[in-house]
Backbone as a printed PyTorch tensor [residue, N CA C, xyz], in Angstrom:
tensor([[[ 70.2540,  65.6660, 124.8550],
         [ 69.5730,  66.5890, 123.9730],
         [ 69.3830,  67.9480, 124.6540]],

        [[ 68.9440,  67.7710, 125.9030],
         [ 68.5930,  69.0510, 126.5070],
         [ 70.0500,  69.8820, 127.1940]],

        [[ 70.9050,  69.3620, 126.9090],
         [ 72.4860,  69.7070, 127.2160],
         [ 73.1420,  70.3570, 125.6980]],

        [[ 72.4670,  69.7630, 124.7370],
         [ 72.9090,  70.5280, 123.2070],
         [ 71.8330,  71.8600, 123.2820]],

        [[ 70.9330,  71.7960, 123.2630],
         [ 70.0160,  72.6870, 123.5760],
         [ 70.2960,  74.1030, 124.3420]],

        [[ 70.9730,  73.5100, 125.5180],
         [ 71.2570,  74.5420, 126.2890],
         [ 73.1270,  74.8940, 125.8660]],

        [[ 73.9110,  74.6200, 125.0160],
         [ 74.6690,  74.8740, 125.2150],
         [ 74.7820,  75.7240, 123.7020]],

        [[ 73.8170,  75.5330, 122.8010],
         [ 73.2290,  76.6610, 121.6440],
         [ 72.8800,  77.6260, 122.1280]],

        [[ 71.8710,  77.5730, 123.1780],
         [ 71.6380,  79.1700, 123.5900],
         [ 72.5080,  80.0050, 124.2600]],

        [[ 73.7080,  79.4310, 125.0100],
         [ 74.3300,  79.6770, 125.7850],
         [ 75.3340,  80.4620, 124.4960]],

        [[ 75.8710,  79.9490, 123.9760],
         [ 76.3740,  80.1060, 122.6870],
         [ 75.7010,  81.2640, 122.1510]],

        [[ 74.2590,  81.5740, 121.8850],
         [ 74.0860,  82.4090, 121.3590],
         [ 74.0920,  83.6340, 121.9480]],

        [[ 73.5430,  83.5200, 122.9840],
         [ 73.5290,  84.7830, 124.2670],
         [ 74.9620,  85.3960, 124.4560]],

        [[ 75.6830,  84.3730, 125.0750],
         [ 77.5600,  85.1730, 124.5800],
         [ 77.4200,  85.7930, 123.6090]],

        [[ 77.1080,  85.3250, 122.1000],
         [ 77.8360,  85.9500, 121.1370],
         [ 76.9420,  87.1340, 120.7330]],

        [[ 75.6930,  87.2090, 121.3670],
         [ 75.4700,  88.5430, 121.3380],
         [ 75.4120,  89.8800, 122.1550]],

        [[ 76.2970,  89.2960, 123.2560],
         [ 77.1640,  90.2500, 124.2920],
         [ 77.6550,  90.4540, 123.7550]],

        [[ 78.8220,  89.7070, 123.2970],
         [ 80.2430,  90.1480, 122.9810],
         [ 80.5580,  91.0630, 121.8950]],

        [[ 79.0340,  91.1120, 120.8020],
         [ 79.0510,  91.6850, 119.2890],
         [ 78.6060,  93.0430, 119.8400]],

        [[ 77.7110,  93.0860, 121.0400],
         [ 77.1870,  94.5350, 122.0620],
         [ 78.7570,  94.8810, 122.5610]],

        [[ 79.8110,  94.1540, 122.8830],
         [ 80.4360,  95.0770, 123.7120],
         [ 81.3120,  95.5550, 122.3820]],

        [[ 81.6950,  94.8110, 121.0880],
         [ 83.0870,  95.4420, 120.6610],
         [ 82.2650,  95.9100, 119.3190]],

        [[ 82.4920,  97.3330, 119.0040],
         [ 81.4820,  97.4370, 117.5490],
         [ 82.1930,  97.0500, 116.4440]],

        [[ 81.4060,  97.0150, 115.4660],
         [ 81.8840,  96.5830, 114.3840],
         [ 83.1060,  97.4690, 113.9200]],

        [[ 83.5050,  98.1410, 113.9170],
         [ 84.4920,  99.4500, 113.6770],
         [ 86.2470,  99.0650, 114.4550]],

        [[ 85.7020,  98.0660, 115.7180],
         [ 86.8940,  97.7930, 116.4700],
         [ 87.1930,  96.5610, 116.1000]],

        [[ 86.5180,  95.8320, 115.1240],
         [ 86.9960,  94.4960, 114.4160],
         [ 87.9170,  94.9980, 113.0490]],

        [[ 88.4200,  96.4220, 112.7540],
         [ 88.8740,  96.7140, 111.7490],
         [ 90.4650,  96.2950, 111.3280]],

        [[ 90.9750,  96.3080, 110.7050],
         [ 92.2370,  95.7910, 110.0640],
         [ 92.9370,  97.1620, 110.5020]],

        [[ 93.4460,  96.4820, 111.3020],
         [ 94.7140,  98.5630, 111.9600],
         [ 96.1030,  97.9630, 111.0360]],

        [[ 96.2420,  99.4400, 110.8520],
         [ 97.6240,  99.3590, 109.9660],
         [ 98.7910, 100.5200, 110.8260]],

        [[ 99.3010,  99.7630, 111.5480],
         [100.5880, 100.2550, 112.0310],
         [101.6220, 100.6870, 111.3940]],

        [[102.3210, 101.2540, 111.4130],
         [103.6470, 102.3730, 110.3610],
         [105.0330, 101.7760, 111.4700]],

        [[104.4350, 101.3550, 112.1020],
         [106.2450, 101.3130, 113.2690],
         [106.6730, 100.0600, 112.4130]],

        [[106.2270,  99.1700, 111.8130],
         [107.2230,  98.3380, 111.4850],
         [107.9110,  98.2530, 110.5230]],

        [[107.8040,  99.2590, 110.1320],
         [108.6970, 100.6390, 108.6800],
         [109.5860, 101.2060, 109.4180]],

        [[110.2060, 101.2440, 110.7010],
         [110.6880, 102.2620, 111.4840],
         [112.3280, 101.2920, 111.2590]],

        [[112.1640, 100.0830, 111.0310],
         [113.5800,  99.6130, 111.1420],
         [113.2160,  98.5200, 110.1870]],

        [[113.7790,  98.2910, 108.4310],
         [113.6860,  97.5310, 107.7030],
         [114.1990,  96.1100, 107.9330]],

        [[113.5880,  95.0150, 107.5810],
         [114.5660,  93.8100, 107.4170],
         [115.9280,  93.9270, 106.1810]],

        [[116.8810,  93.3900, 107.0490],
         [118.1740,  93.3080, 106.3140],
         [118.3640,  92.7930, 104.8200]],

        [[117.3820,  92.1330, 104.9270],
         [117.4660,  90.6070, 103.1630],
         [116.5740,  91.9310, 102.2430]],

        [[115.4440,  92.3550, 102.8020],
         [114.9990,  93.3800, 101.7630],
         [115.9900,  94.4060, 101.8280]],

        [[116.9710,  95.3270, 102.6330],
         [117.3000,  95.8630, 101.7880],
         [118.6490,  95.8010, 101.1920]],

        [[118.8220,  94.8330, 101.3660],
         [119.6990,  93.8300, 100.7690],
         [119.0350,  93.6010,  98.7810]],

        [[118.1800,  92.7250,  98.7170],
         [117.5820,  92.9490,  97.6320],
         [117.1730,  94.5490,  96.7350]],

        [[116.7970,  95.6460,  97.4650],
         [117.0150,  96.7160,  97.4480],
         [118.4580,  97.3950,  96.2070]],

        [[119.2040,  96.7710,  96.9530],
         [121.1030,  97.3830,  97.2490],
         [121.1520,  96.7910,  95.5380]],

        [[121.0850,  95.2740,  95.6580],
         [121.5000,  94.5000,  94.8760],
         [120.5800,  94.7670,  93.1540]],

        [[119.3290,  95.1080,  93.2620],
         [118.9290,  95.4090,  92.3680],
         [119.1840,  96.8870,  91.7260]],

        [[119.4290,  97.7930,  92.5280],
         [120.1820,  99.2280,  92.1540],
         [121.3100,  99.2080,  91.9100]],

        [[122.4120,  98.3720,  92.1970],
         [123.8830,  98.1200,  92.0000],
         [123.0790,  97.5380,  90.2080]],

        [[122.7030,  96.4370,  89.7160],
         [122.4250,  96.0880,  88.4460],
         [121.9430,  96.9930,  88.2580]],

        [[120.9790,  97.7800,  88.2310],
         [120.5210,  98.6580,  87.2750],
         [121.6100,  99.6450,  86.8280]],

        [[122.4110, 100.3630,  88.3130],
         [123.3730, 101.0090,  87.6450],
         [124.4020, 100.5240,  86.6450]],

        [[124.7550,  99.2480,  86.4620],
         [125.4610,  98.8380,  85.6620],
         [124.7230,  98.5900,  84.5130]],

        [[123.3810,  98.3000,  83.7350],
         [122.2590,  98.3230,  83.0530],
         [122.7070,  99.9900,  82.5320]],

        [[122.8330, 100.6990,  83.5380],
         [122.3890, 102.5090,  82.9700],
         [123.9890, 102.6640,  82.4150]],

        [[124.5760, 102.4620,  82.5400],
         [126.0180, 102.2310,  82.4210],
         [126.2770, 102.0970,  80.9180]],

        [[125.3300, 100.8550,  80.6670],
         [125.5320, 100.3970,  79.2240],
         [124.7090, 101.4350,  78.2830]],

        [[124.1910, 101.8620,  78.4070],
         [122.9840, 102.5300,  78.1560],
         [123.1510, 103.8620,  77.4460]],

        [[123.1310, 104.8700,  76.6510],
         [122.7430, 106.0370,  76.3510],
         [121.8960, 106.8460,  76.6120]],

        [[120.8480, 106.6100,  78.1000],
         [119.8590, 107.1790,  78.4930],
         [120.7460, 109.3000,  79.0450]],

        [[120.1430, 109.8370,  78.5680],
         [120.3940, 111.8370,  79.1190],
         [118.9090, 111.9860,  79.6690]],

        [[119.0810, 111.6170,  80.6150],
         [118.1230, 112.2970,  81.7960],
         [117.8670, 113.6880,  82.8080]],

        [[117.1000, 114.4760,  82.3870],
         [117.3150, 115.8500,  83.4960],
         [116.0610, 115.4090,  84.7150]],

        [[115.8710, 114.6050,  84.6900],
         [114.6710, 114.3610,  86.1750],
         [115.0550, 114.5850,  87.1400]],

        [[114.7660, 115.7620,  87.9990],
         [115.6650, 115.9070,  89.2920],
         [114.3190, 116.1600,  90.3950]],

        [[113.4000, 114.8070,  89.9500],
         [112.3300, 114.6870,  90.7850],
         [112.0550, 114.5220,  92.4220]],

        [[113.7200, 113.9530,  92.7240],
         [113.7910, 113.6520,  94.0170],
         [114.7080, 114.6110,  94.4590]],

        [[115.1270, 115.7370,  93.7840],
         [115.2470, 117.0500,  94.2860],
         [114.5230, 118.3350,  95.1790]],

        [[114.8820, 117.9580,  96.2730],
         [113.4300, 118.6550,  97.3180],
         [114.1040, 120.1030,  98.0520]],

        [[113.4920, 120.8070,  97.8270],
         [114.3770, 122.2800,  98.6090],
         [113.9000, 121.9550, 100.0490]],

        [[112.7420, 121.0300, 100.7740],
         [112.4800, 120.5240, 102.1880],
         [112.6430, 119.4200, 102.2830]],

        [[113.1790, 119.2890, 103.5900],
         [113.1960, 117.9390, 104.1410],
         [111.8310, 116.6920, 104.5840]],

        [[111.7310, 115.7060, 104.4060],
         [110.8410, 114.8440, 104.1940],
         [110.1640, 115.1560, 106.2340]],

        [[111.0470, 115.1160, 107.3160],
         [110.7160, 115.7370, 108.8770],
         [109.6790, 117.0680, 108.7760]],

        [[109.6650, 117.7000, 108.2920],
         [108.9210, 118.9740, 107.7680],
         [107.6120, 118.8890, 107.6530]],

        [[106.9530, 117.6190, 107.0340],
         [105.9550, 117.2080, 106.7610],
         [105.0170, 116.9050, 107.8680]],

        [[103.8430, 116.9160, 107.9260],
         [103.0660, 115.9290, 109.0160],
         [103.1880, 114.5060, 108.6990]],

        [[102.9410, 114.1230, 110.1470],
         [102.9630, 112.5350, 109.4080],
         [102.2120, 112.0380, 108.2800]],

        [[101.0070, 112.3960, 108.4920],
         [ 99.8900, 112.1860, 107.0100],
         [100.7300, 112.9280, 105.7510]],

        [[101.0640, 113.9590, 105.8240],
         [101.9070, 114.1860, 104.2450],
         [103.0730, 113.8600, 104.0310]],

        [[103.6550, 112.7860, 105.1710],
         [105.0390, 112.2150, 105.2180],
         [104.2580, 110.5500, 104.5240]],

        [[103.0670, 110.6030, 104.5590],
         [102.5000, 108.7680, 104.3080],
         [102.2600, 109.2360, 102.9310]],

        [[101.7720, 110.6300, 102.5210],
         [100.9720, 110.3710, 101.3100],
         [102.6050, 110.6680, 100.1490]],

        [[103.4120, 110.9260, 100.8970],
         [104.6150, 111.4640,  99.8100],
         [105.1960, 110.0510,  99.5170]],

        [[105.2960, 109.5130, 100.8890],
         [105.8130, 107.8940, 100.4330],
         [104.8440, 107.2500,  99.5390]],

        [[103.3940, 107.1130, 100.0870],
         [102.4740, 106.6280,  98.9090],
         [102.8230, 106.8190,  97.2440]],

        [[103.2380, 107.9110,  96.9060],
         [103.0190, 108.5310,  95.9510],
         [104.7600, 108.0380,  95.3270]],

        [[105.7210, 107.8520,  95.8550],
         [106.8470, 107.6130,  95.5650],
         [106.6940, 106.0640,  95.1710]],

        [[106.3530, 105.5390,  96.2310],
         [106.0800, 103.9100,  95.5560],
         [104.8910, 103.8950,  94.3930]],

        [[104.3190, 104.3110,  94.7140],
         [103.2790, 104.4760,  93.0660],
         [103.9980, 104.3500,  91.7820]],

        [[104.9610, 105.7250,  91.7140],
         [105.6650, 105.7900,  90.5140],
         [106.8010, 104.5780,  90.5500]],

        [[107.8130, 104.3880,  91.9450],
         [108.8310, 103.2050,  92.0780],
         [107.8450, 101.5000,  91.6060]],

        [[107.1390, 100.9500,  92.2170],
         [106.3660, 100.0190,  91.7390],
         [105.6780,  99.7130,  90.5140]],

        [[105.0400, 101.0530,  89.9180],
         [105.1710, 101.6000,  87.9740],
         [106.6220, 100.9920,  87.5300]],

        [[107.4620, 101.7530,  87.9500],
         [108.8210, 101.6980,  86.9180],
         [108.7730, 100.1680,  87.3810]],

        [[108.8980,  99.3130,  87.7990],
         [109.6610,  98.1630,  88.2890],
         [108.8120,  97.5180,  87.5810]],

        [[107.6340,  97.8480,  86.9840],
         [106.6460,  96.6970,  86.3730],
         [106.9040,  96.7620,  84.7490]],

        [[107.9920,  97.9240,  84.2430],
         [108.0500,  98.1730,  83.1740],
         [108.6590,  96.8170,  82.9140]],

        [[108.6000,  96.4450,  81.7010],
         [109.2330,  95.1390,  81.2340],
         [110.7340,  95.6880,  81.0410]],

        [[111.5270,  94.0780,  81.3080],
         [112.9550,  94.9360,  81.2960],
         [113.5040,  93.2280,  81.0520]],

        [[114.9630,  93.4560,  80.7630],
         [115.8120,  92.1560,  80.5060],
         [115.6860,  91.2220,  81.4370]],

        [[115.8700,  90.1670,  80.9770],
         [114.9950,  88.9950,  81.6820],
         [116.1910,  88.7500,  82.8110]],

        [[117.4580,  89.0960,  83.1790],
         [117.9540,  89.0820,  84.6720],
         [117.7130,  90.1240,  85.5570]],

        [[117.6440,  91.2060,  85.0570],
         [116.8630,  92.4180,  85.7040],
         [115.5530,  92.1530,  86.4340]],

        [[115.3150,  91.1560,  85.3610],
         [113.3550,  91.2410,  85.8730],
         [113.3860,  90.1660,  86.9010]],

        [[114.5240,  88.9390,  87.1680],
         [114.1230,  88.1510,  87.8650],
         [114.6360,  89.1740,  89.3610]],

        [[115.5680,  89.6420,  89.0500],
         [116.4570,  90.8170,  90.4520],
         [115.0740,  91.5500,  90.9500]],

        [[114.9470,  92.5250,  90.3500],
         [113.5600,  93.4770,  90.2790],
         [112.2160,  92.7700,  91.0390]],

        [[112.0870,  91.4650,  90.7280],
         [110.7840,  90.9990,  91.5220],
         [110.7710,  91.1400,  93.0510]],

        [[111.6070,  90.5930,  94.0870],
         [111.6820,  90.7240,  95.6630],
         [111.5210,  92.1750,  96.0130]],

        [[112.3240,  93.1370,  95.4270],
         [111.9060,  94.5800,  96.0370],
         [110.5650,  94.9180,  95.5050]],

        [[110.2870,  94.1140,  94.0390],
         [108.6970,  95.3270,  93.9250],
         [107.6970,  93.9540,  94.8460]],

        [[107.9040,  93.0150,  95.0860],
         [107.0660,  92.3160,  95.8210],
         [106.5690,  93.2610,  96.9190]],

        [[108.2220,  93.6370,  97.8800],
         [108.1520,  94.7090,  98.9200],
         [107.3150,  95.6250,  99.3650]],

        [[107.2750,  96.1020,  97.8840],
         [107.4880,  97.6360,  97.7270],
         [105.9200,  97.9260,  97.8030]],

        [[105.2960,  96.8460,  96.7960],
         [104.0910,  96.7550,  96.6830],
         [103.3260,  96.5430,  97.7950]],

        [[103.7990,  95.6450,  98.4130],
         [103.3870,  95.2590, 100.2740],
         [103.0870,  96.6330, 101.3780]],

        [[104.4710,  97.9910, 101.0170],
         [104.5490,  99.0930, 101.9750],
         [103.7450,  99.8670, 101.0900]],

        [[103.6850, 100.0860,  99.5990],
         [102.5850, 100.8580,  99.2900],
         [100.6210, 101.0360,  99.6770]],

        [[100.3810,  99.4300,  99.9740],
         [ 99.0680,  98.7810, 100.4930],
         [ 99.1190,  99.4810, 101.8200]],

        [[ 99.9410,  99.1230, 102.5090],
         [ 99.6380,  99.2420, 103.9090],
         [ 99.9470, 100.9050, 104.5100]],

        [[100.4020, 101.5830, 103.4590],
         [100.2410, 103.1890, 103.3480],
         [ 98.5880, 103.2830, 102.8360]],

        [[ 98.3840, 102.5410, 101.9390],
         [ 97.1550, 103.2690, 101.5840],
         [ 96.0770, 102.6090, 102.4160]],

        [[ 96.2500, 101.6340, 103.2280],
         [ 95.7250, 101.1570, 104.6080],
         [ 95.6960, 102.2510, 105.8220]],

        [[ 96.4750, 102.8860, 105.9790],
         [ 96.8320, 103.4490, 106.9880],
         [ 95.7640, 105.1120, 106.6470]],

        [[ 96.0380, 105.6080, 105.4740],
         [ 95.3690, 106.8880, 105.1100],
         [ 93.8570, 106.6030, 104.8350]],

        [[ 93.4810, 105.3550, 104.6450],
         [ 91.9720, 105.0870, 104.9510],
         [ 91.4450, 105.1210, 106.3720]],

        [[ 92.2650, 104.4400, 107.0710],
         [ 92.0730, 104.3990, 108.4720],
         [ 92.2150, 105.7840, 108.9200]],

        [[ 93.3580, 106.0030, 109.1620],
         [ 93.4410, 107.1770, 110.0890],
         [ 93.8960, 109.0900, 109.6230]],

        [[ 93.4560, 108.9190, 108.6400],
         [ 93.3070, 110.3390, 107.9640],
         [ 92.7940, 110.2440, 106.5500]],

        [[ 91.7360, 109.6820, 106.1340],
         [ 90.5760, 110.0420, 105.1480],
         [ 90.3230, 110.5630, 104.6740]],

        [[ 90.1060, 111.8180, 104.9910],
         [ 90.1410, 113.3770, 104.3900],
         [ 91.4180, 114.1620, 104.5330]],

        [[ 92.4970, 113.5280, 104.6610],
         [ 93.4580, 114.6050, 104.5780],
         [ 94.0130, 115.1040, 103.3780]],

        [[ 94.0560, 116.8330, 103.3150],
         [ 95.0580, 117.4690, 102.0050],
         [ 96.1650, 117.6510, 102.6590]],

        [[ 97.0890, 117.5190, 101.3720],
         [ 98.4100, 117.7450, 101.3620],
         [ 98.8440, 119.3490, 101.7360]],

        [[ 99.8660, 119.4790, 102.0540],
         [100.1960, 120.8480, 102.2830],
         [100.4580, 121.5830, 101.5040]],

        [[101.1080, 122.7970, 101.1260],
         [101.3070, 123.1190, 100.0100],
         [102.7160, 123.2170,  99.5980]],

        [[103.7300, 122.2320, 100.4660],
         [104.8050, 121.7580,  99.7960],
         [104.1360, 120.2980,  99.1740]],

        [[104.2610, 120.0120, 100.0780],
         [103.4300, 118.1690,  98.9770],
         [103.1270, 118.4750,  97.9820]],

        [[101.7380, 119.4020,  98.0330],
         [100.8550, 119.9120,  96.8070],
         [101.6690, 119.8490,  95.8290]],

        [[102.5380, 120.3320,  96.2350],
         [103.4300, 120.9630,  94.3760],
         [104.7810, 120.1110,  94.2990]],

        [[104.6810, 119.3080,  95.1120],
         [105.6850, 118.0680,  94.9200],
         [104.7250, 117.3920,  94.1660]],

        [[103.7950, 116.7460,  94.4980],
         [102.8590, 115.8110,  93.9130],
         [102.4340, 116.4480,  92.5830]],

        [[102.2820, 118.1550,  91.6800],
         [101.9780, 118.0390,  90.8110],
         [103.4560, 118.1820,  89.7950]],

        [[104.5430, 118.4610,  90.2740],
         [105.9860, 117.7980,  90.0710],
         [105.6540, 116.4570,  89.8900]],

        [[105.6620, 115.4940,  90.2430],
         [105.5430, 114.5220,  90.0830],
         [104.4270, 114.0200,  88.5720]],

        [[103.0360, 114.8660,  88.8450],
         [102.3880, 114.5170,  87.7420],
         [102.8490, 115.0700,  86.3140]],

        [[103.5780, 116.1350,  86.3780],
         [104.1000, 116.7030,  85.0220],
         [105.1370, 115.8440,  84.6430]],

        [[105.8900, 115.0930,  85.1280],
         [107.1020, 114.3780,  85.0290],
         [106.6630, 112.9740,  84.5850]],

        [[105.5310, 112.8420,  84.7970],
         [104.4560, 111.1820,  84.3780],
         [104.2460, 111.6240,  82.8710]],

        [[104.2390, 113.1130,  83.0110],
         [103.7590, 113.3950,  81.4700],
         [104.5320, 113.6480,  80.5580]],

        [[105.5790, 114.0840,  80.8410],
         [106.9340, 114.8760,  80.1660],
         [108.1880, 114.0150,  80.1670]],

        [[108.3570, 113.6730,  80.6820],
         [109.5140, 112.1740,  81.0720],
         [109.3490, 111.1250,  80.1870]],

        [[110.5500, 110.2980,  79.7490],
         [109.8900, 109.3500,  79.0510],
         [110.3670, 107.5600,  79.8870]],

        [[109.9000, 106.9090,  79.6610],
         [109.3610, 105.9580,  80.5070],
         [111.0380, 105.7160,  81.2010]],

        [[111.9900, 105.4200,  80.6330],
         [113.0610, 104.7810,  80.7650],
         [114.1080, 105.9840,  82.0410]],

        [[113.8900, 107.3730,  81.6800],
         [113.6560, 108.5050,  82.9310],
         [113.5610, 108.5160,  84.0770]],

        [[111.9560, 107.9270,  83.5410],
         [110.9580, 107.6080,  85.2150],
         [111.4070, 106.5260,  85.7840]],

        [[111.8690, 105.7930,  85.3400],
         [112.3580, 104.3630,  85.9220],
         [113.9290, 104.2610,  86.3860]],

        [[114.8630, 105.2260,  85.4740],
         [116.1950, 105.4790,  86.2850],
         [115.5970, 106.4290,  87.1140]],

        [[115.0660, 107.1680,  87.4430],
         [115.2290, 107.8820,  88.5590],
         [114.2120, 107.2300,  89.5630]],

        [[113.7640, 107.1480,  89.7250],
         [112.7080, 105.7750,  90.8600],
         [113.9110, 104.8520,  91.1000]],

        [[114.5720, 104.3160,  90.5200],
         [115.1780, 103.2420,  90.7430],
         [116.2940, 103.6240,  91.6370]],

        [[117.1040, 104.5940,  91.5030],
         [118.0900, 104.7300,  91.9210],
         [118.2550, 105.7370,  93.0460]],

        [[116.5040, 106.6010,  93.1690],
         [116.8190, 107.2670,  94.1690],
         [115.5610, 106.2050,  95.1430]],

        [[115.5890, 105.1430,  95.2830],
         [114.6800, 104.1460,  95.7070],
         [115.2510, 104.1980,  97.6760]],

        [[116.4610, 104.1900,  97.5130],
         [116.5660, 104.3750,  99.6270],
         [116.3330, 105.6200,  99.7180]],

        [[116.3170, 106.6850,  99.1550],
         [115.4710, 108.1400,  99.5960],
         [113.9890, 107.6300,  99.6820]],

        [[113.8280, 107.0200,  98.9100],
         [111.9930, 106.4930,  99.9250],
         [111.9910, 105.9200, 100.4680]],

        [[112.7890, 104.9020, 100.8000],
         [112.7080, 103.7380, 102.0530],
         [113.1480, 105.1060, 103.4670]],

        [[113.9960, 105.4200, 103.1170],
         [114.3620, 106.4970, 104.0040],
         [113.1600, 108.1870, 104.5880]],

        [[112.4360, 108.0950, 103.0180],
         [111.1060, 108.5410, 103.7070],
         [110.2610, 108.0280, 104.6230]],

        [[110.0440, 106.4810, 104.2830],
         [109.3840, 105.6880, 104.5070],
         [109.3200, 105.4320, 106.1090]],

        [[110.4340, 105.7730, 106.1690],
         [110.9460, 105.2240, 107.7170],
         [110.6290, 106.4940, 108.6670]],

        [[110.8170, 107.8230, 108.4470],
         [110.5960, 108.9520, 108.5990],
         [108.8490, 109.2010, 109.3330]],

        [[108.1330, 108.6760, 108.4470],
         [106.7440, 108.3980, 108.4210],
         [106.3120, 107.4740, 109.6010]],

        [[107.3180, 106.2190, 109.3510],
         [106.6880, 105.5630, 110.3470],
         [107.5640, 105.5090, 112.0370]],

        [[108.3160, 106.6410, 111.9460],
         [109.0120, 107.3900, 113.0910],
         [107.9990, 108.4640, 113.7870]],

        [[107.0440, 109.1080, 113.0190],
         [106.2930, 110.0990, 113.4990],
         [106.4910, 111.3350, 114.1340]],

        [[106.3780, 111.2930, 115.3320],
         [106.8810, 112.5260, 115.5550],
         [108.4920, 112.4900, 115.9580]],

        [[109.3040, 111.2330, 116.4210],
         [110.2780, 111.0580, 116.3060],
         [111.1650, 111.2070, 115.4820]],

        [[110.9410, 111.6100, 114.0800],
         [111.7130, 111.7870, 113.0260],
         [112.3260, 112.9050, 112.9380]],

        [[113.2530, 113.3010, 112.8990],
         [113.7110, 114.8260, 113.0920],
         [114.9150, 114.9980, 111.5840]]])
């Protein structure tokens, strides 16, 4: 008894060292960007394979699209890293939108593994800008990329937004990677 006794307090005394030495702040969920720096092969593989169908989908199609949203007079290196996270953020926003649009039922089974993905690198962007830049504004290329982007949510019509997300989808993985290159990205 007096061995349970003492091995509760003992127990408790540690654990309120140990809660003194590490603060609550260093128990946080860190979100690293390097493992964006070099994709797995099967995603972008799934990637490849779902943009190869869609283009054949757009093929059949009568869609006249002028969206030349992923038309950038700067390069994605240009950016800070924080407006290199929030441009990718903002690209999967709209890419993960389009992919949720309902669509033909082999499309939609193709379409699930990349927006599984996609959805996964969008979280852990918006993980990363909680953590380690909170208050950051965009620059004033972003700025007016991002309200490009919002006029085109408004003016575009759904099927638009979704060929062009879709097909310019490795220009964001390729942002993506950019971002989580940092200052290495050139």
């Amino acid at each position: 008894m007096l061995r349970l006794s003492f091995t509760l307090l003992l127990a408790l005394v540690l654990g309120d060292c140990l809660g003194a030495a590490f603060p609550p702040d260093a128990l946080k969920k860190s979100f690293s960007l390097s493992k964006y720096q070099f994709l797995v092969p099967h995603e972008l593989k799934a990637v490849q394979k779902m943009k190869e169908q869609f283009e054949d989908i757009m093929l059949l199609s009568d869609r006249k699209c002028n969206t030349r949203l992923f038309h950038r007079k700067w390069n994605t290196a240009e950016l800070s890293v924080a407006d290199r996270v929030m441009l990718v953020e903002a690209e999967l926003e709209l890419a993960t939108a389009m992919l949720g649009v309902p669509a033909i039922p082999g499309f939609a089974e193709t379409r699930q593994r990349p927006l599984t993905f996609l959805t996964q690198v969008r979280e852990d962007l918006r993980g990363w800008m909680a953590t380690e830049a909170p208050s950051h504004q965009p620059s004033g290329k972003l700025r007016h990329w991002l309200q490009k982007l919002q006029t085109a949510k408004k003016t575009e019509t759904i099927g638009c937004l979704e060929a062009s997300a879709i097909l310019h989808l490795f220009q964001v993985l390729n942002d993506l990677r950019c971002a989580a290159l940092r200052e290495q990205c050139t």
